[in-house]
mmCIF file as gemmi writes it, N, C-alpha and C atoms, coordinates in Angstrom:
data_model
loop_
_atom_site.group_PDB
_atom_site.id
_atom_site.type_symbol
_atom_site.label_atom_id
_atom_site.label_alt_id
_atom_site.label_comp_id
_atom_site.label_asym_id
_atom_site.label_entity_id
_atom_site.label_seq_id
_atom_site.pdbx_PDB_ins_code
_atom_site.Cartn_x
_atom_site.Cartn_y
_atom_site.Cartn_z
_atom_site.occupancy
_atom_site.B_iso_or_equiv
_atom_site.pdbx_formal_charge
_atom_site.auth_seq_id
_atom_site.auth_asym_id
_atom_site.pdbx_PDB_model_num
ATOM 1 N N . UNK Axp A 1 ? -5.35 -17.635 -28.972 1 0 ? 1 A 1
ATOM 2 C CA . UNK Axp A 1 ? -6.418 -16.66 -29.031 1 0 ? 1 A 1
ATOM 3 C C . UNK Axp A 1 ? -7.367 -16.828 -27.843 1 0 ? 1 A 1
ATOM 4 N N . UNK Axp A 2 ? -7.594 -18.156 -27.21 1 0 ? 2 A 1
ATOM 5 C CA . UNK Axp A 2 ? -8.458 -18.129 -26.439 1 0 ? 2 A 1
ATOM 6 C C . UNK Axp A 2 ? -7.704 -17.618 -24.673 1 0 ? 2 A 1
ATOM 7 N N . UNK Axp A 3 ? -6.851 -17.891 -24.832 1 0 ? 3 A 1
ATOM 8 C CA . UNK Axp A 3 ? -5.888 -16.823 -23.87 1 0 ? 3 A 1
ATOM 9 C C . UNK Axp A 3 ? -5.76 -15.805 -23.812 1 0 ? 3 A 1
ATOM 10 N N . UNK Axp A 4 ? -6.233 -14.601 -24.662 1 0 ? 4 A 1
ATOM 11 C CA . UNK Axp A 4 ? -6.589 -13.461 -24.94 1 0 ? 4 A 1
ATOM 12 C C . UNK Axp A 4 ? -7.484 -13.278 -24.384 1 0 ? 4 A 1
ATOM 13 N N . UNK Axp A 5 ? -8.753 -13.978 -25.028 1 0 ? 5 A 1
ATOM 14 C CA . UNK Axp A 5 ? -10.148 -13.687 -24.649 1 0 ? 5 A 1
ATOM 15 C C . UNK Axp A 5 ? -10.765 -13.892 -23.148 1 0 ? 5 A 1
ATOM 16 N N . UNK Axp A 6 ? -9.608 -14.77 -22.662 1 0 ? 6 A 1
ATOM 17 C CA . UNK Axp A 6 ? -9.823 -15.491 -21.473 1 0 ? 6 A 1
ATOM 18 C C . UNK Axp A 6 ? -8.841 -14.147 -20.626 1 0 ? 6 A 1
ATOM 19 N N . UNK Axp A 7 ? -7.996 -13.629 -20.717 1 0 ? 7 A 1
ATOM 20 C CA . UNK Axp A 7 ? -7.522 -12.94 -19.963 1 0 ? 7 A 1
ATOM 21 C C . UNK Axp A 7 ? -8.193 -10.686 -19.828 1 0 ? 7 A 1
ATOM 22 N N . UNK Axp A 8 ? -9.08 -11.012 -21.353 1 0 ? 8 A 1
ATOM 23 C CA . UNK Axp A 8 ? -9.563 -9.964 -21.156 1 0 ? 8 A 1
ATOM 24 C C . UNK Axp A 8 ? -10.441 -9.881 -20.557 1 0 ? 8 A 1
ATOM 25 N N . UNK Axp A 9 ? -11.498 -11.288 -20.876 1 0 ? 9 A 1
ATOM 26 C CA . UNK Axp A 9 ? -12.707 -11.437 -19.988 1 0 ? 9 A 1
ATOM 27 C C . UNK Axp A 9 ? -12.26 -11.438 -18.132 1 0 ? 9 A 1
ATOM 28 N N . UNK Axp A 10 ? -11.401 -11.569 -17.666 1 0 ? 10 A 1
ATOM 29 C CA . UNK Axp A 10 ? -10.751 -11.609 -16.146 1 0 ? 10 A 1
ATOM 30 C C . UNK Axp A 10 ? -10.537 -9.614 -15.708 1 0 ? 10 A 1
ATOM 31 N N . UNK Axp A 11 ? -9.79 -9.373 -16.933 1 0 ? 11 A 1
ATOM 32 C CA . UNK Axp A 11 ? -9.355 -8.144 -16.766 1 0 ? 11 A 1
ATOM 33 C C . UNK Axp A 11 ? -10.854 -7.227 -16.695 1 0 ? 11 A 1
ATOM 34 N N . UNK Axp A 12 ? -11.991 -7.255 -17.491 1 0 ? 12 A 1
ATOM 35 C CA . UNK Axp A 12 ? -12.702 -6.86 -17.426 1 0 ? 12 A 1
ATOM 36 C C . UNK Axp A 12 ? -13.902 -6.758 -16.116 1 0 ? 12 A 1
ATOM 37 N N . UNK Axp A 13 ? -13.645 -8.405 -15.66 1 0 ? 13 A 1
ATOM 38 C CA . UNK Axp A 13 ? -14.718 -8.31 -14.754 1 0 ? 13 A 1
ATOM 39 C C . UNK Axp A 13 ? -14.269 -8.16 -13.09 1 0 ? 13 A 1
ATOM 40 N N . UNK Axp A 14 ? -12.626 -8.131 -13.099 1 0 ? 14 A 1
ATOM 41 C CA . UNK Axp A 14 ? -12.258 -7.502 -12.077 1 0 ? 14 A 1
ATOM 42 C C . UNK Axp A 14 ? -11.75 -6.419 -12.044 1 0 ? 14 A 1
ATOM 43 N N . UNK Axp A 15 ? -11.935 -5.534 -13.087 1 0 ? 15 A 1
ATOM 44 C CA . UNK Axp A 15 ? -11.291 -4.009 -12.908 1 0 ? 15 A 1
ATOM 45 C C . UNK Axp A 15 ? -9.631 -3.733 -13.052 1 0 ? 15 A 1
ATOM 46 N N . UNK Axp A 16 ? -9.28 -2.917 -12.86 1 0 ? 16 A 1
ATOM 47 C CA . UNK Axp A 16 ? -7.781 -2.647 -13.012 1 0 ? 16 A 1
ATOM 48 C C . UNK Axp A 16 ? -6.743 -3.611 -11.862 1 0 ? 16 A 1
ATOM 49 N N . UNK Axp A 17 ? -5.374 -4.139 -12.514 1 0 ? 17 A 1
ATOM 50 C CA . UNK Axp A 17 ? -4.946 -4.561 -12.118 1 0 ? 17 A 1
ATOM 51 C C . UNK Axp A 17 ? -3.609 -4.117 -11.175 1 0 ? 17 A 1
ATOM 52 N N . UNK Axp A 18 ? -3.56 -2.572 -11.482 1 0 ? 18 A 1
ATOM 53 C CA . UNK Axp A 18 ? -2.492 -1.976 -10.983 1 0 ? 18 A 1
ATOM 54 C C . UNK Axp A 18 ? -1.311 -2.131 -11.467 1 0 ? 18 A 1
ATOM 55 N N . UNK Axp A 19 ? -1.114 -2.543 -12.566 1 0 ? 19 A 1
ATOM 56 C CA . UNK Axp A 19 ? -0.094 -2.945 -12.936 1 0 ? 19 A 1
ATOM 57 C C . UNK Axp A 19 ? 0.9 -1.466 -13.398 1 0 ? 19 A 1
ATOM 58 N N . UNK Axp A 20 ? 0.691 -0.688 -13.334 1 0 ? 20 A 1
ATOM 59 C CA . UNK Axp A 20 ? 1.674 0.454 -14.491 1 0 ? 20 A 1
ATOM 60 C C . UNK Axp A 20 ? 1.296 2.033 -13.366 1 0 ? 20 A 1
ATOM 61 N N . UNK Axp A 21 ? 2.218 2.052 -12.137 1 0 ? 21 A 1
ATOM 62 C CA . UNK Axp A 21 ? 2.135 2.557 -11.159 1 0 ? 21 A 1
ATOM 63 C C . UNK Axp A 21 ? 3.119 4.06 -11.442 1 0 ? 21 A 1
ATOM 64 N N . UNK Axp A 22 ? 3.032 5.099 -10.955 1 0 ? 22 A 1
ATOM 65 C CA . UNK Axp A 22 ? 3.719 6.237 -10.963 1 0 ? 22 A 1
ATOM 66 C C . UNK Axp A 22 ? 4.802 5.86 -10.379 1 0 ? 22 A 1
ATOM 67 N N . UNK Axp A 23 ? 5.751 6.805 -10.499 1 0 ? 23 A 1
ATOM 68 C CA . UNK Axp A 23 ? 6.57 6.757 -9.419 1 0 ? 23 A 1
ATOM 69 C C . UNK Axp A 23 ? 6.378 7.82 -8.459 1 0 ? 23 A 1
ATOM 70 N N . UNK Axp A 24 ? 7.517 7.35 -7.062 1 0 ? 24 A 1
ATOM 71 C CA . UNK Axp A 24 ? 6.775 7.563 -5.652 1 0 ? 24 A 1
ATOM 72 C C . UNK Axp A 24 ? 6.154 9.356 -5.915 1 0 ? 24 A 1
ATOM 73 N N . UNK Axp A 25 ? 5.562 9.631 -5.347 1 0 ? 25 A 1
ATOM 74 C CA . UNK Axp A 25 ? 5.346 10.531 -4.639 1 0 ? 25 A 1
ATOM 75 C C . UNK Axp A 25 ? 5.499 10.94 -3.22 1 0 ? 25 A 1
ATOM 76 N N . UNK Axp A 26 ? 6.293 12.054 -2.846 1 0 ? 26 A 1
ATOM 77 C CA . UNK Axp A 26 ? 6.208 12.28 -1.735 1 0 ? 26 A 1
ATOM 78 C C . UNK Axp A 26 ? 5.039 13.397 -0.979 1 0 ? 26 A 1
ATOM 79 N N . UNK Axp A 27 ? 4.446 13.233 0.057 1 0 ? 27 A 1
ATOM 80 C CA . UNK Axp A 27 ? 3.492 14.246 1.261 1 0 ? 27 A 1
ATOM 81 C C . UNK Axp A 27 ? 3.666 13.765 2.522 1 0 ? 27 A 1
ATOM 82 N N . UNK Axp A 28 ? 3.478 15.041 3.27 1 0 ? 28 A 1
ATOM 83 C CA . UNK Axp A 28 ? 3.674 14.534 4.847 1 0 ? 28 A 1
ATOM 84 C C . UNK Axp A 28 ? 4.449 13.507 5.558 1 0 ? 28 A 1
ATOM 85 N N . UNK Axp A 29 ? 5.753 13.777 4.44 1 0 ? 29 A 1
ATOM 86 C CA . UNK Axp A 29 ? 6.695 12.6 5.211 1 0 ? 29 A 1
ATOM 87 C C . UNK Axp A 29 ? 6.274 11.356 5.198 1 0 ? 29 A 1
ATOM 88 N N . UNK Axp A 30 ? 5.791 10.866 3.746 1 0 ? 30 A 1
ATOM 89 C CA . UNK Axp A 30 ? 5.142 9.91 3.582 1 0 ? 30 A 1
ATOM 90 C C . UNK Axp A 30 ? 5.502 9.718 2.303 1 0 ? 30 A 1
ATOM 91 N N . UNK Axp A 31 ? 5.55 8.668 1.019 1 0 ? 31 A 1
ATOM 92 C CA . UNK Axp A 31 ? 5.576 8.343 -0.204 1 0 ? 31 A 1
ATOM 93 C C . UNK Axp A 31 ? 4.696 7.706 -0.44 1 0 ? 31 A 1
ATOM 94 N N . UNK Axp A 32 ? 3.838 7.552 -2.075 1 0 ? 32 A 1
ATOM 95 C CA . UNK Axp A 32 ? 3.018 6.803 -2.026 1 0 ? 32 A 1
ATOM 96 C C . UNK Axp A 32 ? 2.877 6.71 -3.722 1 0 ? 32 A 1
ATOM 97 N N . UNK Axp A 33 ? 2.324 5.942 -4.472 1 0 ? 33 A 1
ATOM 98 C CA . UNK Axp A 33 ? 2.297 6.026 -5.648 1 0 ? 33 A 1
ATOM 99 C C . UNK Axp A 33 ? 1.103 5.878 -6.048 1 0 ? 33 A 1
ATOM 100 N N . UNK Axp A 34 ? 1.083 6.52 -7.463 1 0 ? 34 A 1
ATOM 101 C CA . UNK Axp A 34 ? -0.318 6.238 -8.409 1 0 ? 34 A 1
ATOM 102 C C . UNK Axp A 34 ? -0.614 5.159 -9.07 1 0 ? 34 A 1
ATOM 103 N N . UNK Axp A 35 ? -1.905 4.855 -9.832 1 0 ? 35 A 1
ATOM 104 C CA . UNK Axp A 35 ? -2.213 3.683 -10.318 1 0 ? 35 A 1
ATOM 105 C C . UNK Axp A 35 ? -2.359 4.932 -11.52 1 0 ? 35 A 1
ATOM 106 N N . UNK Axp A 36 ? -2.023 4.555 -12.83 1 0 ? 36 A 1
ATOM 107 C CA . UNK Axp A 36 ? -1.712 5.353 -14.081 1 0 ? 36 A 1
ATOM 108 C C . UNK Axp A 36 ? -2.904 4.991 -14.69 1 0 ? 36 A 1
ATOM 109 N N . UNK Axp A 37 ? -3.435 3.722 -14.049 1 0 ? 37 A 1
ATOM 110 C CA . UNK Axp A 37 ? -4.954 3.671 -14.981 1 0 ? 37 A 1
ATOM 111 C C . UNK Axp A 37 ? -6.211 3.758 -14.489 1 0 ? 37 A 1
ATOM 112 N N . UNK Axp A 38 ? -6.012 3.448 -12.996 1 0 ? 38 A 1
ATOM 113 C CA . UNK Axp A 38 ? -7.7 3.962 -12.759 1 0 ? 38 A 1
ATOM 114 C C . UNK Axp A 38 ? -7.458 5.339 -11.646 1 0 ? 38 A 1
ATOM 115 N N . UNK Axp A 39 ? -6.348 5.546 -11.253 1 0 ? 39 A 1
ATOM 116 C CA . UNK Axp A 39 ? -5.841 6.603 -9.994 1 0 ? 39 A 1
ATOM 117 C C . UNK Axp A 39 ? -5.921 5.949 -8.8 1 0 ? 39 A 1
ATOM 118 N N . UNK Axp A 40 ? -6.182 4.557 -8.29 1 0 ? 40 A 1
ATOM 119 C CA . UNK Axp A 40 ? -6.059 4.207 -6.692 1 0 ? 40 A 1
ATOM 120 C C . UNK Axp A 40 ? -4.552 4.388 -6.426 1 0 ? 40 A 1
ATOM 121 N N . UNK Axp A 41 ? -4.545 4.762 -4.938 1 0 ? 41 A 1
ATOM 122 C CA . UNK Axp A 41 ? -2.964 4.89 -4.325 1 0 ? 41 A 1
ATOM 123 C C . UNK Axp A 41 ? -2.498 4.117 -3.544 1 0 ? 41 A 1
ATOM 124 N N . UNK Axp A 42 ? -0.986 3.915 -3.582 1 0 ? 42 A 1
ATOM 125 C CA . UNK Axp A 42 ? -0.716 3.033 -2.337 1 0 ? 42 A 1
ATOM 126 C C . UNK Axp A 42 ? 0.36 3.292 -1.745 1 0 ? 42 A 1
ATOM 127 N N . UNK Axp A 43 ? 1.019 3.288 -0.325 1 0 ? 43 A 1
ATOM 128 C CA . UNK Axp A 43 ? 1.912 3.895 0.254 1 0 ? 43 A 1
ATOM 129 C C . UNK Axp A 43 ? 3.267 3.176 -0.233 1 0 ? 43 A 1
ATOM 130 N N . UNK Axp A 44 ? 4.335 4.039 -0.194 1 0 ? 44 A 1
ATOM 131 C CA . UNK Axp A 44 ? 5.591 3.489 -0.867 1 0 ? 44 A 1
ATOM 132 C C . UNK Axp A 44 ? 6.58 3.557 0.297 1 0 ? 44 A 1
ATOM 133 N N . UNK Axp A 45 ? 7.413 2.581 0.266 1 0 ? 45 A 1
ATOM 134 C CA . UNK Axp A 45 ? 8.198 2.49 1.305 1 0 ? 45 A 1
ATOM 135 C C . UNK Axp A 45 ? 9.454 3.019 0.587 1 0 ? 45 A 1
ATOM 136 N N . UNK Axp A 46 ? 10.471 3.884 0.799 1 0 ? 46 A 1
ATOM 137 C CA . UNK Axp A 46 ? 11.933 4.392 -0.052 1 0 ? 46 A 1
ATOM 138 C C . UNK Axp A 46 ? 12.761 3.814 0.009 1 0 ? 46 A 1
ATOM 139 N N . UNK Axp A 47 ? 13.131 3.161 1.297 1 0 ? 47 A 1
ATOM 140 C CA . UNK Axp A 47 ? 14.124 2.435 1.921 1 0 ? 47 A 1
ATOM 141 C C . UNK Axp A 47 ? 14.311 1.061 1.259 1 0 ? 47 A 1
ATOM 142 N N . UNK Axp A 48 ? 13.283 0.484 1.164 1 0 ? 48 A 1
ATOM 143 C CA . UNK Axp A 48 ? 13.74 -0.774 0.323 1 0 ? 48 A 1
ATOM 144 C C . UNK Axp A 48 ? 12.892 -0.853 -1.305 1 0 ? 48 A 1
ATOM 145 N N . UNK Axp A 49 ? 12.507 0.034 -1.383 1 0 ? 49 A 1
ATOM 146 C CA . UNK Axp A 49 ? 11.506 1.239 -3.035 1 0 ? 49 A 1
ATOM 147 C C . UNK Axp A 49 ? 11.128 -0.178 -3.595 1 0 ? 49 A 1
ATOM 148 N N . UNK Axp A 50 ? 9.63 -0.254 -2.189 1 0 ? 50 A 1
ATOM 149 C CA . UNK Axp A 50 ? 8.574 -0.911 -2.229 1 0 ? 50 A 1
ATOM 150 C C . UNK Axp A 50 ? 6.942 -0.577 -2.57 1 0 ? 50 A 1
ATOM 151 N N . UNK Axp A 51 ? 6.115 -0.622 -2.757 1 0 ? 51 A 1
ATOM 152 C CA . UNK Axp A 51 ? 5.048 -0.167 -2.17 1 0 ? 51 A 1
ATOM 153 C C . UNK Axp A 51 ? 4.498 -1.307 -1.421 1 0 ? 51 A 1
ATOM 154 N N . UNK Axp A 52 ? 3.512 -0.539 -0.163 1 0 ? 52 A 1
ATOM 155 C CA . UNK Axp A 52 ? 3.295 -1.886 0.65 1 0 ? 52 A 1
ATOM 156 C C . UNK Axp A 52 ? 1.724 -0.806 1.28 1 0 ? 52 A 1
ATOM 157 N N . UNK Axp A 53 ? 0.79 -2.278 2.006 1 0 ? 53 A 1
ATOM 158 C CA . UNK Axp A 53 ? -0.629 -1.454 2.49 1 0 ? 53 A 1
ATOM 159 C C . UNK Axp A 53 ? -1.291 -1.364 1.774 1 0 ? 53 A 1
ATOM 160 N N . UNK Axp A 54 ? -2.709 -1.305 2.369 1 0 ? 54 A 1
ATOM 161 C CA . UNK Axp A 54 ? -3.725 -1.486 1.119 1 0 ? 54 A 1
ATOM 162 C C . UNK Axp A 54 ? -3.609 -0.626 0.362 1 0 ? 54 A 1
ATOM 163 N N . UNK Axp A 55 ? -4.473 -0.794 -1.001 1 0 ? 55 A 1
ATOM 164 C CA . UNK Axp A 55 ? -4.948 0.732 -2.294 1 0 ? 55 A 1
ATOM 165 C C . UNK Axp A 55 ? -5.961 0.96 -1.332 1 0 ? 55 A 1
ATOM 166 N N . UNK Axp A 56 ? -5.889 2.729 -1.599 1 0 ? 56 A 1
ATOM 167 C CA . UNK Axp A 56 ? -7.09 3.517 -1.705 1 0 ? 56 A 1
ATOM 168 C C . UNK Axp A 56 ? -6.977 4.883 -2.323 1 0 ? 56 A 1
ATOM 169 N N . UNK Axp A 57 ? -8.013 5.402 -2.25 1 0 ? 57 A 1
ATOM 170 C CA . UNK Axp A 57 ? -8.209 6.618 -3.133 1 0 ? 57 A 1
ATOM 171 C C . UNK Axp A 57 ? -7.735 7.603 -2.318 1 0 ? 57 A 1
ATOM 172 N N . UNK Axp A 58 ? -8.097 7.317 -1.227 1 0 ? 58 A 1
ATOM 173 C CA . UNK Axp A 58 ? -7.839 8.825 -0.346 1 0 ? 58 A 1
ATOM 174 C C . UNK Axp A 58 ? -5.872 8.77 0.555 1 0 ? 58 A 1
ATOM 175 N N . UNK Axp A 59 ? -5.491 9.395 0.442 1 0 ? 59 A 1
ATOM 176 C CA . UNK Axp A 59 ? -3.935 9.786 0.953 1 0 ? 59 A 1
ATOM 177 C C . UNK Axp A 59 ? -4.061 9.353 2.122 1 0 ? 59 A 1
ATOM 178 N N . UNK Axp A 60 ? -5.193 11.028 2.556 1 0 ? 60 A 1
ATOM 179 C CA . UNK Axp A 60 ? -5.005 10.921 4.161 1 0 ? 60 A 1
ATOM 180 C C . UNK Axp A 60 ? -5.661 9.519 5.048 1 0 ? 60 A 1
ATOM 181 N N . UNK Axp A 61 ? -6.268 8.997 4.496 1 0 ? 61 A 1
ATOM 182 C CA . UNK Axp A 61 ? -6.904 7.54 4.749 1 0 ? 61 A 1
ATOM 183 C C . UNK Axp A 61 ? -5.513 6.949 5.291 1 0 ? 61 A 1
ATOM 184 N N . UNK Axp A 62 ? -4.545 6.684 3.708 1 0 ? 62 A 1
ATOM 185 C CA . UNK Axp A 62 ? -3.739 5.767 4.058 1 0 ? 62 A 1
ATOM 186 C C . UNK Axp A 62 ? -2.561 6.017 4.665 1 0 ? 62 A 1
ATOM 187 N N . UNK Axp A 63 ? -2.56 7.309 4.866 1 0 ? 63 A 1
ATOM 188 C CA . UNK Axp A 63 ? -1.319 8.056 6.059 1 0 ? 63 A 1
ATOM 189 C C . UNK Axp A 63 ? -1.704 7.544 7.835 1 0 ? 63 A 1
ATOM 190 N N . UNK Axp A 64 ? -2.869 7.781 8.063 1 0 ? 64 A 1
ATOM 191 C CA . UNK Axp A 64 ? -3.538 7.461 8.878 1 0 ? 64 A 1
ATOM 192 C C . UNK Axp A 64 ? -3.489 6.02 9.41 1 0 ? 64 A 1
ATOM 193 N N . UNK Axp A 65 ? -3.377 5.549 8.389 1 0 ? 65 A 1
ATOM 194 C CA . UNK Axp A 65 ? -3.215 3.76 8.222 1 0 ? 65 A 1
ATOM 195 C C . UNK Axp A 65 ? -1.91 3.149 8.468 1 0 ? 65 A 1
ATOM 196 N N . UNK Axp A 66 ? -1.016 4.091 8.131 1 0 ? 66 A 1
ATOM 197 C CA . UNK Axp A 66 ? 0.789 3.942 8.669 1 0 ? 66 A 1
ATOM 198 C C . UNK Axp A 66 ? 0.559 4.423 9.738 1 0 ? 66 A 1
ATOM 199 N N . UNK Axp A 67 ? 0.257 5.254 10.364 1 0 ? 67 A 1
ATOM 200 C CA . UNK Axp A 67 ? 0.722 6.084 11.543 1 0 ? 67 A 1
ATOM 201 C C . UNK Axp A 67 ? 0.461 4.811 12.352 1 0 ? 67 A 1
ATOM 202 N N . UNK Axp A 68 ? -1.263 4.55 12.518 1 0 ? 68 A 1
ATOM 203 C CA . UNK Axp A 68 ? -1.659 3.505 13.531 1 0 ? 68 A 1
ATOM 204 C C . UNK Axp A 68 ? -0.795 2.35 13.553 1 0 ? 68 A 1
ATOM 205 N N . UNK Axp A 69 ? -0.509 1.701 12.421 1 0 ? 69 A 1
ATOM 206 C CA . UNK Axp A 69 ? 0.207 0.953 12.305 1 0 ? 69 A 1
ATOM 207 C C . UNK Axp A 69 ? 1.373 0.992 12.803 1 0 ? 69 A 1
ATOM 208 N N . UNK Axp A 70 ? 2.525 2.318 13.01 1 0 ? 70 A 1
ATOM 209 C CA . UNK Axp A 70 ? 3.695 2.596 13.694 1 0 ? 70 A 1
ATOM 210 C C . UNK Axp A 70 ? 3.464 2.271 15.331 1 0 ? 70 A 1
ATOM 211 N N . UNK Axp A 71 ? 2.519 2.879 15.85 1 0 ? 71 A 1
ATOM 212 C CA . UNK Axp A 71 ? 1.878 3.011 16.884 1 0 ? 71 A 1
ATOM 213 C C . UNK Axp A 71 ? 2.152 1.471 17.352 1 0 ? 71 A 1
ATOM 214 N N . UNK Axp A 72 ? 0.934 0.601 16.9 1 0 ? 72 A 1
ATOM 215 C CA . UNK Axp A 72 ? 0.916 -0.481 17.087 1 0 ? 72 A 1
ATOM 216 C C . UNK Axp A 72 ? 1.925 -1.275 17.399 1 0 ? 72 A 1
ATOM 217 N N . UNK Axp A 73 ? 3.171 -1.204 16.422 1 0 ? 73 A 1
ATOM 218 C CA . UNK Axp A 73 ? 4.469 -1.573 16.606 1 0 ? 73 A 1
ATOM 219 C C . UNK Axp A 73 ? 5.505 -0.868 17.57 1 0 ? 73 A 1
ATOM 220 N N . UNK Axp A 74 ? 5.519 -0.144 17.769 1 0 ? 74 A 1
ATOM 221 C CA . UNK Axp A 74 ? 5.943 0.771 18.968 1 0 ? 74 A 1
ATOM 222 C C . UNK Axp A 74 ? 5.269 0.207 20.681 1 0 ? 74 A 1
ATOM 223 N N . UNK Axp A 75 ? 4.097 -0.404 20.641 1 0 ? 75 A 1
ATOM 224 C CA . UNK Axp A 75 ? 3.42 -0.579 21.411 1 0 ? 75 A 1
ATOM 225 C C . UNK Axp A 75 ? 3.886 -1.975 22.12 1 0 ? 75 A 1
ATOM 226 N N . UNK Axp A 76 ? 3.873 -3.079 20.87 1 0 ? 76 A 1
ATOM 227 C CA . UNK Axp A 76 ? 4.308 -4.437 20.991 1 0 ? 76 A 1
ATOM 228 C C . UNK Axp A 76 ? 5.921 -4.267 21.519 1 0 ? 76 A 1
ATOM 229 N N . UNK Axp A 77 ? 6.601 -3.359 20.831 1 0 ? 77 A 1
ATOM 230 C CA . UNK Axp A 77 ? 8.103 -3.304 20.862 1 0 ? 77 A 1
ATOM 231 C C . UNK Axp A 77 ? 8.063 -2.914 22.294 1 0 ? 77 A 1
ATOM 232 N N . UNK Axp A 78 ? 7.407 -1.949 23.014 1 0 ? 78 A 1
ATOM 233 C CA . UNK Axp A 78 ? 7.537 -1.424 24.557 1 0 ? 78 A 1
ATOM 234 C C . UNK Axp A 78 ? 7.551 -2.217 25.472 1 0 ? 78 A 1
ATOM 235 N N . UNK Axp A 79 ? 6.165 -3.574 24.86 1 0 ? 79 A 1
ATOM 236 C CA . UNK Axp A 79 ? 5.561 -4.375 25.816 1 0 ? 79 A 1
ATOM 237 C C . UNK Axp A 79 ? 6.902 -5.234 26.135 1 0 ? 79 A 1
ATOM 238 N N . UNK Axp A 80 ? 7.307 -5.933 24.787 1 0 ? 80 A 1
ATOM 239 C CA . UNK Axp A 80 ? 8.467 -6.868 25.095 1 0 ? 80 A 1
ATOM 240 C C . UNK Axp A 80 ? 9.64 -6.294 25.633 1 0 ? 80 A 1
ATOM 241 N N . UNK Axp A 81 ? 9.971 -5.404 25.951 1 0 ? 81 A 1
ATOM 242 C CA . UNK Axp A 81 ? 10.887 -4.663 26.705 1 0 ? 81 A 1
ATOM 243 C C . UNK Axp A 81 ? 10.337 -4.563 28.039 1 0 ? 81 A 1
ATOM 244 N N . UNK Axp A 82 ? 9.36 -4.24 28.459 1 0 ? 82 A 1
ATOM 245 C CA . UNK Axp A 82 ? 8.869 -4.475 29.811 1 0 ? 82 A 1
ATOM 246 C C . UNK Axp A 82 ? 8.231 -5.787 30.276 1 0 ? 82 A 1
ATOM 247 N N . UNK Axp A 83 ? 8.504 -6.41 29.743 1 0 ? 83 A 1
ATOM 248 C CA . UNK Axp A 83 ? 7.597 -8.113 30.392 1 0 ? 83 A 1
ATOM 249 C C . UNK Axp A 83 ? 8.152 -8.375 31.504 1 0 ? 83 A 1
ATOM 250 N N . UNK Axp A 84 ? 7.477 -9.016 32.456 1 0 ? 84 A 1
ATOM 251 C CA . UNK Axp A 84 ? 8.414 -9.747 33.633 1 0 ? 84 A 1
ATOM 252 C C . UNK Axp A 84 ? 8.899 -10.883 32.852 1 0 ? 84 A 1
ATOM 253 N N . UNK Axp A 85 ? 9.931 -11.602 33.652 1 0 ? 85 A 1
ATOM 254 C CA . UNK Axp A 85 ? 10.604 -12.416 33.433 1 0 ? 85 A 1
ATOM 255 C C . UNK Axp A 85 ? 10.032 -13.357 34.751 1 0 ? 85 A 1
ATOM 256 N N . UNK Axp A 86 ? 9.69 -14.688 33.438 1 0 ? 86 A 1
ATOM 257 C CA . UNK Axp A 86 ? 9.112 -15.978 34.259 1 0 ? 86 A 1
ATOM 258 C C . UNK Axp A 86 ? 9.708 -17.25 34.483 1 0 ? 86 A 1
């Protein structure tokens, strides 16, 4: 019983745990899923039918948040293809 009380008192004073998620949704060439209990979102990967990246509420936030992120990696991937050789 005190494992109860002890795990509601946790559940309570940190908010939802995300545990019980939609399945994916797709927009803009993007997937992402719901949180079924408070609504935060998080981007879903299909390919290995993950979700990965922070929660947030807003989509376009976290579309925005992949893109840069592609970018970024695209960027590193260019560099090491062009390095001199020492």
């Amino acid at each position: 019983m005190a494992t109860g009380l002890a795990g509601a008192a946790v559940a309570v004073l940190r908010g939802c745990w995300h545990q019980k998620m939609s399945w994916p949704i797709r927009v803009q060439e993007n997937s992402y899923q719901v949180c079924l209990g408070c609504g935060i979102k998080r981007l879903f990967d299909e390919q290995v039918f993950r979700s990965y990246g922070p929660y947030g509420y807003d989509i376009n936030r976290l579309i925005a948040w992949n893109r840069a992120r592609h970018v970024k990696h695209q960027r590193e991937a260019e560099e090491k293809l062009h390095r001199p050789a020492s």
